[in-house]
C-alpha positions as CSV (number, residue, x, y, z in Angstrom):
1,X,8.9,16.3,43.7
2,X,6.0,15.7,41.2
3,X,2.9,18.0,40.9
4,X,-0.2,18.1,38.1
5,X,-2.6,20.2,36.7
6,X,-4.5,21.0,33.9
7,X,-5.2,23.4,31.5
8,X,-8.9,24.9,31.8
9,X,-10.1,28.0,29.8
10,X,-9.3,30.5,32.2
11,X,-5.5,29.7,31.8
12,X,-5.7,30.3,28.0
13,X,-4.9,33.4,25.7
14,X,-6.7,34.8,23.2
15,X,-5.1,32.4,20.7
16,X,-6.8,29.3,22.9
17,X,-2.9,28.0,24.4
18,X,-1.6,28.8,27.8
19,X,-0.7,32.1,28.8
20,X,2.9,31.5,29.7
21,X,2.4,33.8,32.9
22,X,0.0,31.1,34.3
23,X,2.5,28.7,33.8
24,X,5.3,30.7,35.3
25,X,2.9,30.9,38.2
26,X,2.9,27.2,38.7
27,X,6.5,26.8,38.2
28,X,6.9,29.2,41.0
29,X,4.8,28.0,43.4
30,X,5.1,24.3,42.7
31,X,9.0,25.0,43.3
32,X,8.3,27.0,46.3
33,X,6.5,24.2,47.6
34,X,8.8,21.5,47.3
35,X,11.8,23.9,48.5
36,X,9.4,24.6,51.4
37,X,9.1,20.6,52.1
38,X,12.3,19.5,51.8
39,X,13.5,22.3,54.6
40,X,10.8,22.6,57.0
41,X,10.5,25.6,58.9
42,X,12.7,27.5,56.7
43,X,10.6,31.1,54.8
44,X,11.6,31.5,51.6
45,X,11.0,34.0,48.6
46,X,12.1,33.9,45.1
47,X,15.6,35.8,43.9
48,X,15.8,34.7,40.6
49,X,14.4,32.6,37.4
50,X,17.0,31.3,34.8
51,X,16.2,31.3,31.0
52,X,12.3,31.2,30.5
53,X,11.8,29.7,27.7
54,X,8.3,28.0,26.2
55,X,9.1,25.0,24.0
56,X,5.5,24.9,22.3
57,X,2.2,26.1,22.9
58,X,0.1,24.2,25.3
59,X,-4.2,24.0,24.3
60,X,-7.2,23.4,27.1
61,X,-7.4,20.2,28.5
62,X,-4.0,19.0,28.5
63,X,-2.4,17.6,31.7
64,X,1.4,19.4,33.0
65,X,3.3,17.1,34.7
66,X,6.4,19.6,37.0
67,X,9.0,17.5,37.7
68,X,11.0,19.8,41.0
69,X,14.7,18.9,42.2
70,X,17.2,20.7,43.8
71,X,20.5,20.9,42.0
72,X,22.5,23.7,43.8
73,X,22.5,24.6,47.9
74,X,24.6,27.8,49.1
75,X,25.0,29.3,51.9
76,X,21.5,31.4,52.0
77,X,20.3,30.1,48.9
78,X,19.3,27.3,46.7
79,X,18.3,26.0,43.5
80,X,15.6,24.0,42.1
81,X,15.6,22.0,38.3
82,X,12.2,22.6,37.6
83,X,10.9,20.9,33.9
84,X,7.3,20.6,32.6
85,X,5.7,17.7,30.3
86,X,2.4,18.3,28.6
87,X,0.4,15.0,28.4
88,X,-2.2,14.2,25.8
89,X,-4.7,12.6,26.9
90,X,-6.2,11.2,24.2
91,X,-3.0,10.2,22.7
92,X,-1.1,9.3,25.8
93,X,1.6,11.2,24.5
94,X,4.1,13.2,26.5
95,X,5.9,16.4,25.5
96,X,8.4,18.5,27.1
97,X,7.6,22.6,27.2
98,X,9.3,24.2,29.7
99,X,12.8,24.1,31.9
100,X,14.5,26.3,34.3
101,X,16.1,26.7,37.4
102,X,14.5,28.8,40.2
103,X,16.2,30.1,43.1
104,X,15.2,31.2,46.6
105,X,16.6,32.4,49.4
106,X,16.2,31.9,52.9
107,X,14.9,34.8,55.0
108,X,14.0,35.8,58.8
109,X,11.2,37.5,60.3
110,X,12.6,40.8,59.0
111,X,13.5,40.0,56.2
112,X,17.2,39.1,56.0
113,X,19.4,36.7,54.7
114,X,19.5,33.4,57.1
115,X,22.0,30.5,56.6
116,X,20.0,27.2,55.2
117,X,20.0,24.3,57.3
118,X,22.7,21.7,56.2
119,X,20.9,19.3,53.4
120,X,21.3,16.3,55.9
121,X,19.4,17.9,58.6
122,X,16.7,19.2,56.3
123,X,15.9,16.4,55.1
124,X,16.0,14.0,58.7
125,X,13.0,16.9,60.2
């Protein structure tokens, strides 16, 4: 899955570049979303974010591009590749600035580990 957005002033630090908790935000939720789509029906919440790292600062007005795919499934669990591309507008230049893998895992209405559906059926619904 691909998802946008851009960089307005209330996403900036005091320095003028993105606060990197805004961006975690997106990665979060952007993942969450396509996690959500790919396995309809299925409540998930966030167990786990691999190496956060920013590449380079990121200033108002520039364009993200988060590029989403799953790369692991378990049992109760599953992974999302989740890498983000800052795009220039006025150059038309693209830059990578931040990977990682996200996990989630599958839960019922109380709040317990359920068993995902199996990738074939997720994706026929």
């Amino acid at each position: 899955m691909e998802s946008y957005t851009v960089v307005r002033p209330e996403h900036l630090n005091q320095y003028g570049h993105l606060f990197g908790g805004c961006l975690l935000k997106w990665v979060d939720e952007i993942a969450w979303i396509a996690a959500s789509r790919d396995n309809p029906g299925c409540r998930f919440v966030t167990i786990g974010m691999d190496r956060v790292e920013f590449h380079r600062g990121v200033a108002q007005g520039a364009v993200l591009r988060f590029v989403v795919l799953e790369c692991r499934r378990g049992r109760t669990s599953l992974t999302y590749d989740v890498n983000v591309y800052a795009d220039d507008l006025e150059t038309g230049r693209e830059e990578p600035i931040f990977s990682t893998a996200i996990t989630f895992v599958r839960l019922d209405e109380q709040g317990q580990k359920l068993a995902l559906p199996t990738a074939e059926c997720a994706r026929a619904v």
